[in-house]
N, C-alpha and C positions, 0 to 999 in steps of 0.2 A: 676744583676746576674754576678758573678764571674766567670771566666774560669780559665783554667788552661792549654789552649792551648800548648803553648810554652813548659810550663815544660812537660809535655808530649810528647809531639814528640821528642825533646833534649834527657828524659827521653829513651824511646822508641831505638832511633836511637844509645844510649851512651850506652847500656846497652849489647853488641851482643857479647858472644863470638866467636874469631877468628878475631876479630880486634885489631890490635897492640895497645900497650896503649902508644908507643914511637912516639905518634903525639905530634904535638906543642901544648903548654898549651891554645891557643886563637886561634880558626879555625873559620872561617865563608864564607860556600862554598853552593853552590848551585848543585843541579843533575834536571835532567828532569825526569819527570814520564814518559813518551815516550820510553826512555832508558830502565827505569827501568822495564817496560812492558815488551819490545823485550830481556832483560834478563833472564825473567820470564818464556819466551815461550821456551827458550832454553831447551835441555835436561838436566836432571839432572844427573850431573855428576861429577867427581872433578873440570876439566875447569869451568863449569858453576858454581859449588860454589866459587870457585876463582872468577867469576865474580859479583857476588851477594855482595859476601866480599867487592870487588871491589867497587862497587857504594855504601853500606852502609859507607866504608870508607871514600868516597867522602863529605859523609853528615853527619860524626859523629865527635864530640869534643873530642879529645882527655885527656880532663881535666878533664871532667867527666866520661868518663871513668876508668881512673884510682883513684878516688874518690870512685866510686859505686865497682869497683874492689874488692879495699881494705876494703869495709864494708860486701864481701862477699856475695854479691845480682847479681849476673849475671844472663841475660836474654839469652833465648836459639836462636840460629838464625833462625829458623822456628816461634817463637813466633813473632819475629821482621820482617818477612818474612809476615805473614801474616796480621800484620798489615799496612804496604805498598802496598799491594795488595790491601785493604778495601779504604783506601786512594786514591792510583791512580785510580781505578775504575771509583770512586766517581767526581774525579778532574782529568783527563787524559790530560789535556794542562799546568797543576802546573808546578814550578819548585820551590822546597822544597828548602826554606832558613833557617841554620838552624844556629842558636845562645845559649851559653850556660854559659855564663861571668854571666850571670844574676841569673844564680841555682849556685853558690858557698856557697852559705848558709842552700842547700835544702838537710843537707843529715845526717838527724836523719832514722833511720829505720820505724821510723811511718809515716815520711814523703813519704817516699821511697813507703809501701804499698798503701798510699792515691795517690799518683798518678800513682801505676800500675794498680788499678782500675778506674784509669779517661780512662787509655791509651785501652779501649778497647771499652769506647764511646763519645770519646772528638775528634773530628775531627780538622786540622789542619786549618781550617777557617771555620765560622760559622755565621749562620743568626738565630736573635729571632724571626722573624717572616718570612711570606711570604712576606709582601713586607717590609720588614727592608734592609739595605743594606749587602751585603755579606762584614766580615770582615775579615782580617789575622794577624799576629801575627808579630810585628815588632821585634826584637831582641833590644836588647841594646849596646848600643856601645858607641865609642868616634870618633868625624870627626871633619874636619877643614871647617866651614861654613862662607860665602862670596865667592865675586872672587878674582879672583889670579890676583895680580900686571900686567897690561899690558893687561888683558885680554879685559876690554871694547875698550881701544882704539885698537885694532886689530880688534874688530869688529864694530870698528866707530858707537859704540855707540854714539847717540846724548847727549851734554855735560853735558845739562839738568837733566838726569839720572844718571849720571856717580856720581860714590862714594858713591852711597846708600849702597851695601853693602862692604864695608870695614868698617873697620881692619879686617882682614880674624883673627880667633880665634878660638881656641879648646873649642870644646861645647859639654857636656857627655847628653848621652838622657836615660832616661830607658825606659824601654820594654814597645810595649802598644800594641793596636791593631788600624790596619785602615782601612777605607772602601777600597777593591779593587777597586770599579771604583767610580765614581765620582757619588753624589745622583743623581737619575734620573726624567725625569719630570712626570714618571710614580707612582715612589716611593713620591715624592711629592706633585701629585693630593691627594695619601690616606690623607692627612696630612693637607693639606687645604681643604681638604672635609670633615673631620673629626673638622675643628675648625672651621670652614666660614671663613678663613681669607684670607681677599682682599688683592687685587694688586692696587700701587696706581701710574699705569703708568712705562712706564723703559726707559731707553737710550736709543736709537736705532740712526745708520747714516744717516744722514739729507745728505745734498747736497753738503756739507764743514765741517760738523762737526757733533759732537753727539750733538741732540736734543732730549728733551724731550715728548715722546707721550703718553698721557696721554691711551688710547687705545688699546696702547702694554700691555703684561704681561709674565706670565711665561707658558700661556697657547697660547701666540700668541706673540712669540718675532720678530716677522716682517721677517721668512724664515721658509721653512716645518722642522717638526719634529714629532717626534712620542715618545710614554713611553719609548722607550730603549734608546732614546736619553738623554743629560745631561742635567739637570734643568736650565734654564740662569733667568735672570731678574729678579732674591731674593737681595733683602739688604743684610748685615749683622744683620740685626736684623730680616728678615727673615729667614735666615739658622741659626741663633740664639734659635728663636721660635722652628723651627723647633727639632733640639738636644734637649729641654726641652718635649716636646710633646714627641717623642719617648723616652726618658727617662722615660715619668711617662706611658710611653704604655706597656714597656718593664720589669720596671726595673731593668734596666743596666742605667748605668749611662753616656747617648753620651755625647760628646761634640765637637768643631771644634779642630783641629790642632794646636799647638804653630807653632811657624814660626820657630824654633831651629825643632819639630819633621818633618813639612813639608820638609825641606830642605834635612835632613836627609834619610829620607823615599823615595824623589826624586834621592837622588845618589845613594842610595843605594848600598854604600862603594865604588865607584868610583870618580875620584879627576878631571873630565875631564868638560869642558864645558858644555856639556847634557850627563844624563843617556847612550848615545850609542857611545859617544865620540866627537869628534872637530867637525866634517862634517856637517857644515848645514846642504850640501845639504842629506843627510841619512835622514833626519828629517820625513820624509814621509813612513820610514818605521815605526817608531816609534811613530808618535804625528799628529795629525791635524792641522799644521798651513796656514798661507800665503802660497802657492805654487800655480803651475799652474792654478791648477782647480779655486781655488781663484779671477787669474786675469782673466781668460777667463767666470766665471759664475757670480761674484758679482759686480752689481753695482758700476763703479767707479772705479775700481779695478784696470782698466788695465793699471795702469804706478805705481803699489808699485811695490814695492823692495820683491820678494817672493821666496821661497827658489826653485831651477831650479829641480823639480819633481812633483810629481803627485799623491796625497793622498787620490783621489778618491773623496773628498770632499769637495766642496767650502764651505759650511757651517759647523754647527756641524756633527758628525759623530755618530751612534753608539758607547756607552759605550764598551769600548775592542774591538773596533775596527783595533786595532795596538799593535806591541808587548809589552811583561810586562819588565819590569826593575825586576831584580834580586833579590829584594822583594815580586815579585809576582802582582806589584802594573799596575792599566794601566793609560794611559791618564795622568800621574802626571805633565807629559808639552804639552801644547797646549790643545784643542779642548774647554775648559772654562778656565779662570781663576777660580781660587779658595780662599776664604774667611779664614783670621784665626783667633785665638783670639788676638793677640797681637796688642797694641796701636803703633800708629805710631809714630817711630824715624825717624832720618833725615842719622841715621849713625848707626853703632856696637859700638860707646864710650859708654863703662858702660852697654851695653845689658848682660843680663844673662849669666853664660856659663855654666847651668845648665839644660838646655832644658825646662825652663819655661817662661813663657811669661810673655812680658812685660806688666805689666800694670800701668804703667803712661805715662805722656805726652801728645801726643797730641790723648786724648779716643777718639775723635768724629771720628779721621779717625783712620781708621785698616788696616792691612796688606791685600797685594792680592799675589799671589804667582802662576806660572808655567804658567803664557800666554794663550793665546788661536786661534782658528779658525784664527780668522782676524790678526794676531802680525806676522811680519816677522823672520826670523831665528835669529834678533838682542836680539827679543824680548821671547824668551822663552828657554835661558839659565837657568839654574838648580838655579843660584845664584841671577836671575830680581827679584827684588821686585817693590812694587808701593802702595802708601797710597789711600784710598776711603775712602769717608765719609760713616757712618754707614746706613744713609737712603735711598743713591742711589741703585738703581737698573737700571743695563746695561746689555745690549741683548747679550753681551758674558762673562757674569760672571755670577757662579757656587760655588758649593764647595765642599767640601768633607767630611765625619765625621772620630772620635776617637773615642777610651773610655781606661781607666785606665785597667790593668791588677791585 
């Protein structure tokens, strides 16, 4: 099933008169629906329509607007008023990211009618089902993916690691959608109850190292969890299966993340170490990793290197349990690692810079991406990666879905 997410809201948001059309040709900004509520509640007056102006400003393209201008289609600001209202309602902790590079080609007048009738029951993230993952609308863009010269060794990165991802390189992604939070172990029982399919043992920490127990699973990965927690102890050929089974449940068509979209989706237009900037130690406002609670609750624990806060969490944590990155996205670093499709390089020589995945090399192992629970602040930069073989399953690896737009 096809959405039409994105162009709709873009749609929606680009269309208002009494917003200048002398914005910059390429905007991608974000407002809060919290704001936009307490604007809502103001009197109506000219200030408060100034205000209203104000934040749709915030969150409209200026390039499409002056596109839909000149075709003579303007939309009224009550009309756009009220569809923000239907929106935040619905999603009242959102922060609307909105992209519109992607609709340059969307602007025949049949077009234009086909999705002012999405725009009045096309919601800005969406679920096929009841337990399908809730999805959002990525934008398309262009970023600079890797890290930056100097940056592992400032963070004494062990050496072992260092250079996986270099050459830093410009990589275009187009627009898709991703799951907001990471599958669940809840959304995952449907899934293996629905197919019988076993668990054949997972990683879990032994006394020096990860061992194999045959015993663990993803219903018992050796610490408490509950449905709202994040799925751990799936292969990649388990979060594989999985994307095919709700494909043929749904059809829509899932799939896992390229490592070019995870990456992207993670910074979400920011160029700094993590989503929330340089500060390890912040880490605990944003991610579940190593930190206090880590070393004073987990086994063994207490002489790592963990970020100096306190995340409420030595183990896994509730899905959205920490704030969203500017896509709307949660958990993209730390609480699991996550699975992608991409076959594992050793380096960016000759990686795509198209935002598809690789597929040669070394298939048996694939990408893992954004750290998790147990990885110290070294270890859940925006830009770690690390290769796994496809049939392991480890007690803190997870993953996340896509689908095509």
């Amino acid at each position: 099933m096809r959405t039409a997410l994105s162009i709709s809201l873009a749609l929606a948001l680009t269309l208002t008169s009494g917003i200048s059309a002398g914005q910059s040709m390429w905007v991608e900004t974000a407002e809060d629906c919290g704001e936009w509520a307490k604007a809502r509640k103001l009197k109506r007056s000219s200030p408060h329509e100034a205000r209203l102006v104000g934040l749709l400003d915030g969150m409209a393209v200026g390039r499409m607007i002056e596109i839909w201008k000149a075709q003579g289609n303007p939309m009224s600001k009550e009309q756009v008023y009220s569809w923000m209202d239907k929106y935040c309602q619905a999603n009242p902790l959102s922060r609307v990211v909105i992209g519109a590079e992607e609709l340059a080609n969307e602007r025949t007048n049949g077009e234009y009618r086909r999705l002012q009738k999405n725009l009045s029951t096309t919601p800005l993230s969406d679920k096929d089902c009841a337990h399908c993952p809730e999805m959002v609308v990525i934008p398309a863009g262009q970023f600079v993916m890797g890290v930056a010269p100097g940056e592992e060794e400032r963070a004494n990165l062990p050496e072992e690691f260092r250079n996986r991802s270099q050459p830093q390189r410009s990589v275009n992604v187009k627009h898709f959608s991703a799951g907001r939070f990471e599958v669940t172990r809840g959304q995952y029982r449907v899934f293996a109850e629905a197919t019988g399919r076993a668990s054949d043992g997972c990683f879990v920490w032994g006394r020096a190292e990860l061992e194999m127990d045959p015993a663990k699973s993803w219903r018992d990965p050796g610490y408490a969890q509950d449905d709202a927690h994040p799925v751990t102890c799936v292969s990649w050929e388990n979060a594989s299966a999985y994307v095919m089974w709700l494909s043929r449940h749904t059809g829509r068509k899932y799939r896992l993340f390229t490592e070019a979209e995870w990456e992207y989706a993670a910074r979400a237009g920011t160029t700094t170490t993590r989503y929330w900037g340089d500060d390890a130690n912040m880490t605990c406002d944003y991610a579940n990793g190593a930190d206090r609670s880590t070393a004073a609750l987990v086994p063994g624990a207490g002489d790592w290197y963990v970020a100096n806060c306190d995340d409420r969490y030595a183990y896994t944590a509730p899905v959205g349990s920490y704030r969203p990155n500017a896509f709307g996205l949660y958990d993209m670093l730390g609480n699991v690692e996550e699975w992608t499709q991409d076959c594992w390089i050793g380096n960016y020589n000759g990686a795509p810079t198209d935002g598809s995945a690789v597929a040669a090399g070394d298939c048996y192992l694939r990408v893992v991406r954004g750290g998790s629970w147990v990885d110290s602040p070294v270890g859940v930069p925006a830009a770690y990666r690390v290769g796994s073989h496809t049939t392991i399953s480890v007690y803190r690896r997870g993953f996340r879905i896509a689908t095509d737009m």
